[in-house]
DSSP file (Angstrom, degrees, kcal/mol; ACC not computed):
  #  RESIDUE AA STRUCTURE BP1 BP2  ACC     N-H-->O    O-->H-N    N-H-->O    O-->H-N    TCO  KAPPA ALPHA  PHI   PSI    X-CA   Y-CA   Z-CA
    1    1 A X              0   0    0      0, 0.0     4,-0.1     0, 0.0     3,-0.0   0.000 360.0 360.0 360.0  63.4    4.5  -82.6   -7.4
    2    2 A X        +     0   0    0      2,-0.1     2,-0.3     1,-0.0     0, 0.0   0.162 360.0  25.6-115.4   0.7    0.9  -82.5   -8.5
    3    3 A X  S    S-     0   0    0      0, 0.0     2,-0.0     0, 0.0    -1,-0.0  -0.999  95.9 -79.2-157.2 176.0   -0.3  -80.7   -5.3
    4    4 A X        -     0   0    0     -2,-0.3     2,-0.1     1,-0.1    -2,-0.1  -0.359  51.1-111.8 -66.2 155.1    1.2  -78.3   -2.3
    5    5 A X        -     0   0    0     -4,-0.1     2,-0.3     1,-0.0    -1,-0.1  -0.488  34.5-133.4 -89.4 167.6    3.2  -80.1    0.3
    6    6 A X        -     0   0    0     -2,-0.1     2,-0.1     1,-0.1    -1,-0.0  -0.740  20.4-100.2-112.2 179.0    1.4  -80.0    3.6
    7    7 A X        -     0   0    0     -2,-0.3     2,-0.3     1,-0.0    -1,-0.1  -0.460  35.4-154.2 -78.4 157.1    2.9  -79.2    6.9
    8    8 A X        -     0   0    0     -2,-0.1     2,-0.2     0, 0.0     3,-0.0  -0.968  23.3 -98.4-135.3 152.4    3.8  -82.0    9.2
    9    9 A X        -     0   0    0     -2,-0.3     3,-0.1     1,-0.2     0, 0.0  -0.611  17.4-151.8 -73.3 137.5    4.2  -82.1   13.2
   10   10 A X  S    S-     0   0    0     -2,-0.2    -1,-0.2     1,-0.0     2,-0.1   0.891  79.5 -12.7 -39.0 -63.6    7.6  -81.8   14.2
   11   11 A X  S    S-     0   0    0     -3,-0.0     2,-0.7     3,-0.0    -1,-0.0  -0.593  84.6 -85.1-134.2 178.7    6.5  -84.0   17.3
   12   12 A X        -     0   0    0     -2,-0.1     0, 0.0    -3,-0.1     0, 0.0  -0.888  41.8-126.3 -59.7 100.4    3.6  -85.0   18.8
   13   13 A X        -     0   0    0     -2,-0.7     2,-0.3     1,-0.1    -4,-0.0  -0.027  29.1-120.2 -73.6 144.8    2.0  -82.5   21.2
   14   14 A X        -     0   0    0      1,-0.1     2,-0.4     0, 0.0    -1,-0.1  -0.579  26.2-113.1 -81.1 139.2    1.3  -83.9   24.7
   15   15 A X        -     0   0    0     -2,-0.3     2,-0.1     1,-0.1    -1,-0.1  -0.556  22.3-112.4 -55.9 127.2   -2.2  -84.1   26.3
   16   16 A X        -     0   0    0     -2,-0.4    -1,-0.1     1,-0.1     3,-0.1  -0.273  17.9-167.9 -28.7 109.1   -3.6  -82.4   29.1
   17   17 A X  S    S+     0   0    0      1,-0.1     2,-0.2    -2,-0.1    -1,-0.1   0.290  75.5  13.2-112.6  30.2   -4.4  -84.3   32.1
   18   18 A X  S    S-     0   0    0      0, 0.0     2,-0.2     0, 0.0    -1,-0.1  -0.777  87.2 -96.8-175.9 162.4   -6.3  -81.7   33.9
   19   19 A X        -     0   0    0     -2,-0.2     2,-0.1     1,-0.1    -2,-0.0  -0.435  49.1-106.8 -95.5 138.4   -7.7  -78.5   32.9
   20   20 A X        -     0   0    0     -2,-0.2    -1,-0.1     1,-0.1    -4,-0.0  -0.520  47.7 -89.5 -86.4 152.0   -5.3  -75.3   33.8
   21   21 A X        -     0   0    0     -2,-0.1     2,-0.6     1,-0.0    -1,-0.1   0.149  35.7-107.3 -61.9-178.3   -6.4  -73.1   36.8
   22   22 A X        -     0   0    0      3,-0.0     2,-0.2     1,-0.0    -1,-0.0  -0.879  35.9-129.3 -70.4 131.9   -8.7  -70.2   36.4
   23   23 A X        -     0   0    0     -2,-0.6     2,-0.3     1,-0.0    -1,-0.0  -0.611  25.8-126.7 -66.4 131.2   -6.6  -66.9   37.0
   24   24 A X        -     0   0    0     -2,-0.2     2,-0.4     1,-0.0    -1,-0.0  -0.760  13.4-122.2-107.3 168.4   -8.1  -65.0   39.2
   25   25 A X    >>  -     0   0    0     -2,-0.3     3,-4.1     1,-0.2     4,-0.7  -0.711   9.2-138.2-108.3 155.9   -8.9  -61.7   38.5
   26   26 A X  H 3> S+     0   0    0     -2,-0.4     4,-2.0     1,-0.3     5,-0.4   0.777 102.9  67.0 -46.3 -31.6   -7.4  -58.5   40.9
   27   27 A X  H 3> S+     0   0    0      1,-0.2     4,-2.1     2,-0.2     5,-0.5   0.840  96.3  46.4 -83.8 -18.4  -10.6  -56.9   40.7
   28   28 A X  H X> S+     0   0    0     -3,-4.1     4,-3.7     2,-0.2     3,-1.2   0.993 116.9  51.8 -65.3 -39.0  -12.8  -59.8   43.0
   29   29 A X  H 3X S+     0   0    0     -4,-0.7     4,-1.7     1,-0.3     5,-0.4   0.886 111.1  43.7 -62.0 -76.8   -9.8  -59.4   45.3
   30   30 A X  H 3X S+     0   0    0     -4,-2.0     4,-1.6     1,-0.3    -1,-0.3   0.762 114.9  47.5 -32.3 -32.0  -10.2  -55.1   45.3
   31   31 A X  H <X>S+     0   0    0     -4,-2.1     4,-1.5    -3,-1.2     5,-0.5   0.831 112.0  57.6 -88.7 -25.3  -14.1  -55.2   45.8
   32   32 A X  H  X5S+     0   0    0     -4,-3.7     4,-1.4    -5,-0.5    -2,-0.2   0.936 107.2  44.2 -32.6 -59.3  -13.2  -57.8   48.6
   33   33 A X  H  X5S+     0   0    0     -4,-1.7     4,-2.3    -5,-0.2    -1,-0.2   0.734 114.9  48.6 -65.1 -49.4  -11.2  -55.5   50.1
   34   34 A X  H  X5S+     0   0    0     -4,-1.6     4,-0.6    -5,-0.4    -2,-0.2   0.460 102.7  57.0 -99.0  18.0  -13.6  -52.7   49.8
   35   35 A X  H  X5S+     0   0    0     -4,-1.5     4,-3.3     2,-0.1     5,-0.4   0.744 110.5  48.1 -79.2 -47.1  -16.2  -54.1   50.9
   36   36 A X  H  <<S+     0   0    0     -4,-1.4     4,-0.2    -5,-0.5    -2,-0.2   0.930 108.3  54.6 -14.9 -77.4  -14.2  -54.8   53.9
   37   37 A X  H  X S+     0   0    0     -4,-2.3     4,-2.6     1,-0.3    -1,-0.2   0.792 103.2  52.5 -46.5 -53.1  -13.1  -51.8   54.2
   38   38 A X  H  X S+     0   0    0     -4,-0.6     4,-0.9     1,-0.3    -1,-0.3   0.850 105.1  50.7 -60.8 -37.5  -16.2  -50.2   54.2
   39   39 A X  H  X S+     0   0    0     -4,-3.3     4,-1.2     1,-0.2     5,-0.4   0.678 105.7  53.6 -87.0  12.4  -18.0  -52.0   56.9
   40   40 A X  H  > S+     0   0    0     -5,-0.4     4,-1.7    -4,-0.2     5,-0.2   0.871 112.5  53.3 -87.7 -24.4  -15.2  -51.6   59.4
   41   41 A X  H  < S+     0   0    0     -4,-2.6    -2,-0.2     2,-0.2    -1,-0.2   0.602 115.6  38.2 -67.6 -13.9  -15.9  -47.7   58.2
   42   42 A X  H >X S+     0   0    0     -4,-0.9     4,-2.3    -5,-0.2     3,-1.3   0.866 115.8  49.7 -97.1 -73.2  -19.4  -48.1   59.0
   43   43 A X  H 3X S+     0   0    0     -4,-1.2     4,-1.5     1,-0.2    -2,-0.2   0.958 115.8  49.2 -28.7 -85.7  -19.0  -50.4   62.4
   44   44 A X  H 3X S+     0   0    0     -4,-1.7     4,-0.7    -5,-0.4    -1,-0.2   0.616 106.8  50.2 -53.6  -6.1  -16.7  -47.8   63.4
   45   45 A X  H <>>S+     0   0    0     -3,-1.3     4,-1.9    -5,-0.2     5,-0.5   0.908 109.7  52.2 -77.8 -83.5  -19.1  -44.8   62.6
   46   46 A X  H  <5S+     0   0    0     -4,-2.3     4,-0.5     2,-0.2    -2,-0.2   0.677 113.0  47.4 -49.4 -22.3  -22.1  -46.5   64.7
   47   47 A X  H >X5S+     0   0    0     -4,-1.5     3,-7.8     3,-0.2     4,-0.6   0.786 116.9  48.5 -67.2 -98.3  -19.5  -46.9   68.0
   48   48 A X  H 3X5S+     0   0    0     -4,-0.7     4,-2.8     1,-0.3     5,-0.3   0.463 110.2  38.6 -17.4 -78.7  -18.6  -43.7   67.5
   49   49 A X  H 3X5S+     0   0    0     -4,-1.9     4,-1.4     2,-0.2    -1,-0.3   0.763 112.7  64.5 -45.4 -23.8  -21.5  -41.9   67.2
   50   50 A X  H X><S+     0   0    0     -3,-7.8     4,-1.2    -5,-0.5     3,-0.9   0.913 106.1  44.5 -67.9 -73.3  -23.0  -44.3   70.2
   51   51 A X  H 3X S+     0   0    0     -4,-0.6     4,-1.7     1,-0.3    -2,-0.2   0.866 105.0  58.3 -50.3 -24.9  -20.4  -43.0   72.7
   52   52 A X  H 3< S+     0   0    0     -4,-2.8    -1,-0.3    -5,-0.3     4,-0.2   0.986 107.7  47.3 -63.3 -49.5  -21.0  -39.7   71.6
   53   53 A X  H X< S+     0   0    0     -4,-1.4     3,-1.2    -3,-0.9     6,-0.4   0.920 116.9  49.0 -30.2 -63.7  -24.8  -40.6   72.7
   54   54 A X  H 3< S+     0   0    0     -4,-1.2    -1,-0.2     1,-0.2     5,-0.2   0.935 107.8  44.5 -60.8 -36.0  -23.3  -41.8   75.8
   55   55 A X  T 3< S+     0   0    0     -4,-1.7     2,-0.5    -5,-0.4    -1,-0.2   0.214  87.1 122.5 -85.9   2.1  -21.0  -39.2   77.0
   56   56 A X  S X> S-     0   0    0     -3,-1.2     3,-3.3    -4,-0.2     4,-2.9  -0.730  75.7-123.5-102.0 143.9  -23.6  -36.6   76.2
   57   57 A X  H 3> S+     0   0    0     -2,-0.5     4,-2.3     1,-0.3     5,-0.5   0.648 106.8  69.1 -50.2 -45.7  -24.7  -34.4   79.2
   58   58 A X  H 34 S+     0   0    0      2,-0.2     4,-0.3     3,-0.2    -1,-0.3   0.567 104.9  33.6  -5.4 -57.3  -28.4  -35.7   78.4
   59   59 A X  H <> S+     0   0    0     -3,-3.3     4,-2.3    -6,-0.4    -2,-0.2   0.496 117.1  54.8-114.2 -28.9  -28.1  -39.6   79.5
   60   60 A X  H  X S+     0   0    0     -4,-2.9     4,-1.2     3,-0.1    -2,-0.2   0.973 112.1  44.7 -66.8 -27.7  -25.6  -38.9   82.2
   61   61 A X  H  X S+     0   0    0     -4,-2.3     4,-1.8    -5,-0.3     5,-0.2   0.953 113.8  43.6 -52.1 -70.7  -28.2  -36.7   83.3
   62   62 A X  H  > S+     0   0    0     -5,-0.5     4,-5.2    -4,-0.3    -1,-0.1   0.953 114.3  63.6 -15.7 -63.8  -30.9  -39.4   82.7
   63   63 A X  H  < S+     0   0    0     -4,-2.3     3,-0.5     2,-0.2    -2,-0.2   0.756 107.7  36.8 -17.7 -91.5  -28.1  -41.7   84.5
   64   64 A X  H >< S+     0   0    0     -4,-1.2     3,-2.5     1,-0.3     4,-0.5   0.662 109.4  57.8 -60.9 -72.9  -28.2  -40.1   87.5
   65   65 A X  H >X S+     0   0    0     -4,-1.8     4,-2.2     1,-0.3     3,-1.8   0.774 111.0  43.1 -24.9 -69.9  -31.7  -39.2   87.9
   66   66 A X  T 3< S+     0   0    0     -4,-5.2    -1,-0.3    -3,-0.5    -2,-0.2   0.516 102.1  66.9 -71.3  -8.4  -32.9  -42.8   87.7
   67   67 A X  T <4 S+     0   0    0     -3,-2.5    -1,-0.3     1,-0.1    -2,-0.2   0.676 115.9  32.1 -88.9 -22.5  -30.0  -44.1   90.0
   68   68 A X  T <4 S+     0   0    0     -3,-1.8     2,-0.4    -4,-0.5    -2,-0.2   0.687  87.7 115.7-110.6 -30.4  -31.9  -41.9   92.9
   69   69 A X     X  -     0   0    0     -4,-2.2     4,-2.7    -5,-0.2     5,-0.5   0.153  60.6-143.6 -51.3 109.5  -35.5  -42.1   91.9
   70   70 A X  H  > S+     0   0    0     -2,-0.4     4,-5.1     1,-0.2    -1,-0.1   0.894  95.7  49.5 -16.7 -63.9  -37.6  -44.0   94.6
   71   71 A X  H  > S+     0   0    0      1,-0.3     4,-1.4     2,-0.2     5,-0.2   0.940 102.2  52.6 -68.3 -37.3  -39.7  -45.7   92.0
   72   72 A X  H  > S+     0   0    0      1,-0.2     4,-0.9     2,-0.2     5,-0.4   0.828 112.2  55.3 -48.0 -22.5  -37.3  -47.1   89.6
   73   73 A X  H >< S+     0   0    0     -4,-2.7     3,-2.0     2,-0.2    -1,-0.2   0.981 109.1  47.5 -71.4 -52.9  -35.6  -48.8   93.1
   74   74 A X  H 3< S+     0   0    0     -4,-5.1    -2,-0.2    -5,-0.5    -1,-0.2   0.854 116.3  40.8 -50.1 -60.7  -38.7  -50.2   93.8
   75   75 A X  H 3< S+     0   0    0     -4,-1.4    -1,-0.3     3,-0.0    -2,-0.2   0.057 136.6   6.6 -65.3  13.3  -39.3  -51.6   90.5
   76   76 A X  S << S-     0   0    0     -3,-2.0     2,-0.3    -4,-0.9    41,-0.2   0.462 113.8 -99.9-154.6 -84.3  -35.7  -53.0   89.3
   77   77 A X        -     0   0    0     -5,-0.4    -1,-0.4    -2,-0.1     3,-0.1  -0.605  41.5 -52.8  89.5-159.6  -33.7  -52.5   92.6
   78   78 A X  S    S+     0   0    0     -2,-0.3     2,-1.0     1,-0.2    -4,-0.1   0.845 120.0  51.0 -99.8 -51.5  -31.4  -50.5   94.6
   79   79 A X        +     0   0    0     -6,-0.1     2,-0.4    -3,-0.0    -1,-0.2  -0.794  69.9 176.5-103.1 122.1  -28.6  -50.4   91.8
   80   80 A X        +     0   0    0     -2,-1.0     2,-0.2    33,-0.2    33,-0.2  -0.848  11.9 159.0-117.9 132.5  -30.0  -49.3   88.4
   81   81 A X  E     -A  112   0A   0     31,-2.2    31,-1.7    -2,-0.4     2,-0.1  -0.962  42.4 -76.5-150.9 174.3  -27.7  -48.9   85.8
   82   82 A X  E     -A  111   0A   0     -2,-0.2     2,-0.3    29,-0.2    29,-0.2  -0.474  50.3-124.0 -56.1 129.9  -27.2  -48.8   81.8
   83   83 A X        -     0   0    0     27,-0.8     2,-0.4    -2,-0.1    10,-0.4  -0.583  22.7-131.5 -89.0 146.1  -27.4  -51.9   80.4
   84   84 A X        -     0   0    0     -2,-0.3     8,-0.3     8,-0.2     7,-0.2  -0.902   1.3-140.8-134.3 149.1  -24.6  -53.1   78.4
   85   85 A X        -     0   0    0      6,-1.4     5,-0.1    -2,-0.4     0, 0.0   0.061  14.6-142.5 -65.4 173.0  -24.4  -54.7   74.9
   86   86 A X  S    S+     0   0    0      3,-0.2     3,-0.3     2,-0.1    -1,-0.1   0.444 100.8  56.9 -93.6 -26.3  -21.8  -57.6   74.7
   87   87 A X  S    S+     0   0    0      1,-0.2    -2,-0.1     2,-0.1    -3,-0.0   0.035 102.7  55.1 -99.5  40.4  -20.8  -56.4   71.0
   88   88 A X  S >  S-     0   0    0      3,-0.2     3,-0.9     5,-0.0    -1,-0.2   0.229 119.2-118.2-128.8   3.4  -20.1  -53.1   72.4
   89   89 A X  T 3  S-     0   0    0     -3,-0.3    -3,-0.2     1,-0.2    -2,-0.1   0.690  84.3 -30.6  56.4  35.5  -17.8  -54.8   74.6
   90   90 A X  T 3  S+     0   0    0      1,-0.2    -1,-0.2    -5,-0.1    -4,-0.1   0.041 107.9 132.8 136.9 -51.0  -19.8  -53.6   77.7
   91   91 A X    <   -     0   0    0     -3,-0.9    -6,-1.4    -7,-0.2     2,-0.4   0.214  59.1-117.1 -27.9 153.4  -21.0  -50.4   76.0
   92   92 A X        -     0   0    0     -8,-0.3    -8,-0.2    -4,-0.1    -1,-0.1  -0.988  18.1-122.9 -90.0 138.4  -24.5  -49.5   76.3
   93   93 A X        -     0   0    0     -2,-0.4     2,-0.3   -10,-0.4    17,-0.3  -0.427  25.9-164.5 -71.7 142.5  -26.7  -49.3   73.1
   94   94 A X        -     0   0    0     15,-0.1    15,-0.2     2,-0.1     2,-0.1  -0.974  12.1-150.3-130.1 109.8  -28.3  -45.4   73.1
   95   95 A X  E     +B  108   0A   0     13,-1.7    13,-0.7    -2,-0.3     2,-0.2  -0.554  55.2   5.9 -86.4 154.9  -31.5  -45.3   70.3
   96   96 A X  E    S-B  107   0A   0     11,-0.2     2,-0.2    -2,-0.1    11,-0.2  -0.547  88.2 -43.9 123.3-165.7  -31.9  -42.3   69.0
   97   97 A X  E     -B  106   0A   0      9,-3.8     9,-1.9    -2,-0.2     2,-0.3  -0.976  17.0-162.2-146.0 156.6  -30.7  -38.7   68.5
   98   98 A X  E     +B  105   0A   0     -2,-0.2     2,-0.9     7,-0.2     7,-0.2  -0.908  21.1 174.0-134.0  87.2  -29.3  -36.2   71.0
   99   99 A X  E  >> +B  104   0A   0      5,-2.6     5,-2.4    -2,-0.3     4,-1.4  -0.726   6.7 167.1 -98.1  87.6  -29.8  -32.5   68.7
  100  100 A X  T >45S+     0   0    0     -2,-0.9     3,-0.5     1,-0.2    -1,-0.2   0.989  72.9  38.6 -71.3 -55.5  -28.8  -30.3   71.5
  101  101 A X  T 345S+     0   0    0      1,-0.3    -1,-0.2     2,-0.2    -2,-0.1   0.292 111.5  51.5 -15.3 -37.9  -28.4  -27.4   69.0
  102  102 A X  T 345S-     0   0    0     -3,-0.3    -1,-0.3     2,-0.2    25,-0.2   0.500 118.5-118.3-112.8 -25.9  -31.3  -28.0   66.7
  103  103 A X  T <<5S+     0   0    0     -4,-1.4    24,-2.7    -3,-0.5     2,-0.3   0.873  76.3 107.3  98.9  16.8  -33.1  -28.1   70.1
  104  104 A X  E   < -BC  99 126A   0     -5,-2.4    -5,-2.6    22,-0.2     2,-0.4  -0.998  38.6-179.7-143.8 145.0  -34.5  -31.5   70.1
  105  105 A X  E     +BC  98 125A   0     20,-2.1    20,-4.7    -2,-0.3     2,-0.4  -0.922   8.2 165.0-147.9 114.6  -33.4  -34.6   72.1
  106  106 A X  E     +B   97   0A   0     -9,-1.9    -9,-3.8    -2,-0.4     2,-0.3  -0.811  12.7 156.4-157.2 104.6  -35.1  -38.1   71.7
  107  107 A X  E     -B   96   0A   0     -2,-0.4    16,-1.5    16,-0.4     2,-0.3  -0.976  20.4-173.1-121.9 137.5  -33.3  -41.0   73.2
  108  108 A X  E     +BD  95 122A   0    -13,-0.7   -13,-1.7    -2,-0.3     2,-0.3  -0.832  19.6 163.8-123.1 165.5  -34.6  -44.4   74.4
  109  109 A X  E     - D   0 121A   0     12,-1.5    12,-1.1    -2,-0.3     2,-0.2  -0.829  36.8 -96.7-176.4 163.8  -31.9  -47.2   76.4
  110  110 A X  E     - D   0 120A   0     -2,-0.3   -27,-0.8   -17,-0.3     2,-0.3  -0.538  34.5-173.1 -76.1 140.6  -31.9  -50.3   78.5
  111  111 A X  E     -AD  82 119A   0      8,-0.9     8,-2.8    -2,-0.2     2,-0.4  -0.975   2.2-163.9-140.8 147.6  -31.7  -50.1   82.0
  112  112 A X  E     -AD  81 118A   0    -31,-1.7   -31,-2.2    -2,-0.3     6,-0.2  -0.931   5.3-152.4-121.9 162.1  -31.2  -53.0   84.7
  113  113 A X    >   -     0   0    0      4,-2.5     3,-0.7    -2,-0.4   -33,-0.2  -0.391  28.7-107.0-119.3-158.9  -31.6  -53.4   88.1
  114  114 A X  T 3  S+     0   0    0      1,-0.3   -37,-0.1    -2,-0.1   -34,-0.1   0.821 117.8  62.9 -89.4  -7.3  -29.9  -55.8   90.8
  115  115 A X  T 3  S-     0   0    0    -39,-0.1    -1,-0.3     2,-0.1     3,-0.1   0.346 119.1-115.2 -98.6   3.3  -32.8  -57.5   91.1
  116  116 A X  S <  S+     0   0    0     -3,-0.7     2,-0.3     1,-0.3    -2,-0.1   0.151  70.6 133.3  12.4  23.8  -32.4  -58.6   87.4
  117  117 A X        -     0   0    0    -41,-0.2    -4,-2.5     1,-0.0     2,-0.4  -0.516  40.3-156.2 -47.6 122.8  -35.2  -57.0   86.3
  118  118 A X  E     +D  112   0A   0     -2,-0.3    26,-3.5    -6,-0.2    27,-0.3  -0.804  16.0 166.6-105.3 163.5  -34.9  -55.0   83.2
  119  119 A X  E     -DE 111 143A   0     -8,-2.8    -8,-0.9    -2,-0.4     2,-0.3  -0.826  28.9-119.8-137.7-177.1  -36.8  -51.9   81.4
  120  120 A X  E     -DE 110 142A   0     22,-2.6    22,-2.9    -2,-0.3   -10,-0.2  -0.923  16.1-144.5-146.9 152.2  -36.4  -49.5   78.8
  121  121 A X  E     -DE 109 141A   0    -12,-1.1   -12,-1.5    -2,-0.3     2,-0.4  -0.860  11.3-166.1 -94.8 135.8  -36.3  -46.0   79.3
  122  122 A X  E     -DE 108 140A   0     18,-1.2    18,-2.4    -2,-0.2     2,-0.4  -0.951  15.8-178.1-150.3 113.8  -38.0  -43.5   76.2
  123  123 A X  E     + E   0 139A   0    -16,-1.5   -16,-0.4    -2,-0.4    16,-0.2  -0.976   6.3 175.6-123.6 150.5  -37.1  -39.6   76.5
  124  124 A X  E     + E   0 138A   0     14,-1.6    13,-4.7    -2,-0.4    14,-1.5  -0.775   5.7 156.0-166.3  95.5  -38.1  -37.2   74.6
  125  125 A X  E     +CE 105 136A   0    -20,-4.7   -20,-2.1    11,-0.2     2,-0.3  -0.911   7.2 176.7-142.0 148.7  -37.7  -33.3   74.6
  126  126 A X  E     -CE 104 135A   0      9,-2.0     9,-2.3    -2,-0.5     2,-0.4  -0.901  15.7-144.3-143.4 159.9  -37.8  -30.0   72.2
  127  127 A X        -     0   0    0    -24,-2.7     7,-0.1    -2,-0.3     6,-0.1  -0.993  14.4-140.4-141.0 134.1  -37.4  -26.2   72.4
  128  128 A X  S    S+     0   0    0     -2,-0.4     2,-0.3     5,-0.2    -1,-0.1   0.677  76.6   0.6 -56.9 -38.6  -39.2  -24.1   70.5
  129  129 A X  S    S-     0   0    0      4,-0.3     2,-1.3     3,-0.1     3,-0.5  -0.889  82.7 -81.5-149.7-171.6  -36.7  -21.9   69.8
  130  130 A X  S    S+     0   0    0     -2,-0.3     3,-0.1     1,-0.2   -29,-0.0  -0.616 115.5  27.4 -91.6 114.2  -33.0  -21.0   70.5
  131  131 A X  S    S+     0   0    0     -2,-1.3    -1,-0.2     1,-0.6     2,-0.1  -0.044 105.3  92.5 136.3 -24.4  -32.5  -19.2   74.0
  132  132 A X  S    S-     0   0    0     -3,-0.5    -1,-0.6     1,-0.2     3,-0.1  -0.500  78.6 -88.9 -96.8 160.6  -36.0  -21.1   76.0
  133  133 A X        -     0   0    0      1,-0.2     2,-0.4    -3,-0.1    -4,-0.3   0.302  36.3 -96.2 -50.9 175.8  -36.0  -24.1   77.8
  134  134 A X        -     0   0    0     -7,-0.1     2,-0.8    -6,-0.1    -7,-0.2  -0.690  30.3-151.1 -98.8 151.8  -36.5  -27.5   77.0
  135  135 A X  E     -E  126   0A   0     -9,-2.3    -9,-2.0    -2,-0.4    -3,-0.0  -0.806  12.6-141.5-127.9 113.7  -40.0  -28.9   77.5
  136  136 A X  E     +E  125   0A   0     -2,-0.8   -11,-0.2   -11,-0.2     3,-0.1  -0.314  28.7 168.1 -59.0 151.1  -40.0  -32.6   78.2
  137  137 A X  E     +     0   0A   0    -13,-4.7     2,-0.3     1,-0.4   -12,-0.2   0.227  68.3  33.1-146.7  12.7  -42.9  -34.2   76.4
  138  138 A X  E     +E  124   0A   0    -14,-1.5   -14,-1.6    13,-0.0    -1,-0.4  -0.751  51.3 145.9-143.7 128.5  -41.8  -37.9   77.0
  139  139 A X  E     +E  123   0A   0     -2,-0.3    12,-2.9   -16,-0.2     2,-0.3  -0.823  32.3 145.8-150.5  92.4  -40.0  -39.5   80.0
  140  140 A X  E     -EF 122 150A   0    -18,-2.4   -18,-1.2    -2,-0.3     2,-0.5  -0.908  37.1-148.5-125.8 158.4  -41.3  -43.0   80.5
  141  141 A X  E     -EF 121 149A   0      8,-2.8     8,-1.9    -2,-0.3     2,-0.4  -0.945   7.7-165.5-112.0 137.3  -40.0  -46.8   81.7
  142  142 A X  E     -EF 120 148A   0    -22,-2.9   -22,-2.6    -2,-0.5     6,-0.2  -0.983  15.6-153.6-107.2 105.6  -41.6  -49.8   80.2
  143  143 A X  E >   -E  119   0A   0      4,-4.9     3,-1.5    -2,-0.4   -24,-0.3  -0.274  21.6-113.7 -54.0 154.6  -40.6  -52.7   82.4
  144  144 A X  T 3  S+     0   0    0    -26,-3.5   -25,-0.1     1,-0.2    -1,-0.1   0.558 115.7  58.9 -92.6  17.5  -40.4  -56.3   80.9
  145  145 A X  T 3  S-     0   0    0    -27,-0.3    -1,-0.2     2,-0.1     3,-0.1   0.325 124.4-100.2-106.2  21.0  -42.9  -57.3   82.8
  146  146 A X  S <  S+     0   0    0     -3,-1.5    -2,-0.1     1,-0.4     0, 0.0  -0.096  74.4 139.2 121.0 -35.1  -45.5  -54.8   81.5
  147  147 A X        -     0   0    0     -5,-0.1    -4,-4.9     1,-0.1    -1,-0.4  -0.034  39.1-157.4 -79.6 141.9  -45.2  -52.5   84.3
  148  148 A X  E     -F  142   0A   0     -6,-0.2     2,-0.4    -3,-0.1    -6,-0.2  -0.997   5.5-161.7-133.3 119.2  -45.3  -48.9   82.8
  149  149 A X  E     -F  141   0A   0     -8,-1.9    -8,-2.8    -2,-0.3     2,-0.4  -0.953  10.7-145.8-131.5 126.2  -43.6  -45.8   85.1
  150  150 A X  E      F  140   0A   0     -2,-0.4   -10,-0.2   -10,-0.2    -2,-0.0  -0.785 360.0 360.0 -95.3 123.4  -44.5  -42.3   84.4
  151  151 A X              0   0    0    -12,-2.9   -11,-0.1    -2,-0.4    -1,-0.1   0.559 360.0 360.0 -93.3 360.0  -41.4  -40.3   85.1
């Protein structure tokens, strides 16, 4: 007994014949998830605020107007209408802002006609103050073939 005894394996331990998986951890899964989250909160913000765009008294007014104007017939056809996105499921896209309140209104849109002609239409109007009229200062079509109609 001239030194300490040493420990001895019981057994052998077995080898590995593959490396164990990674664990993953909750947290990619949770920014996953809000990331998600967030753009369907976003997507659904931009609809939203578009149909408010449409539905406002401003571009149905627009609507209308251009469905009767002489020139626009001549120059896209007899039925002019809002052109609609495909990821809006139909929707039309509305650039822009409609500040009825603040007294400023500046929207631009697609329009087509039957002839399959397209444009875009560019409005633009403010009031100076609260209780006076609005004073257009842009109401134009740019056709896609150049052609430029002063409204």
């Amino acid at each position: 007994f001239d030194s300490p005894s040493k420990p001895r394996e019981y057994y052998t331990r077995p080898q590995r014949k593959q490396d164990l998986p990674e664990i993953k951890s909750p947290l990619y899964i949770a920014a996953l998830l809000a990331a998600l989250g967030l753009s369907a909160w976003g997507a659904f913000i931009l609809y939203a605020t578009n149909m408010e765009r449409v539905s406002s008294s401003v571009v149905r007014q627009l609507s209308s107007n251009m469905k009767s104007m002489s020139v626009m017939k001549e120059a896209l056809g007899e039925d002019v209408h809002l052109e609609g996105k495909w990821w809006l499921g139909g929707e039309p896209w509305i650039d822009g802002a409609v500040n009825l309140l603040q007294g400023n209104v500046d929207v631009s849109f697609r329009v087509k006609g039957s002839r399959g002609s397209c444009g875009t239409v560019y409005f633009t109007s403010v009031r100076e103050e609260k209780g006076q009229p609005f004073i257009i200062l842009r109401h134009k079509v740019i056709c896609d073939n150049g052609e430029i109609l002063r409204l």
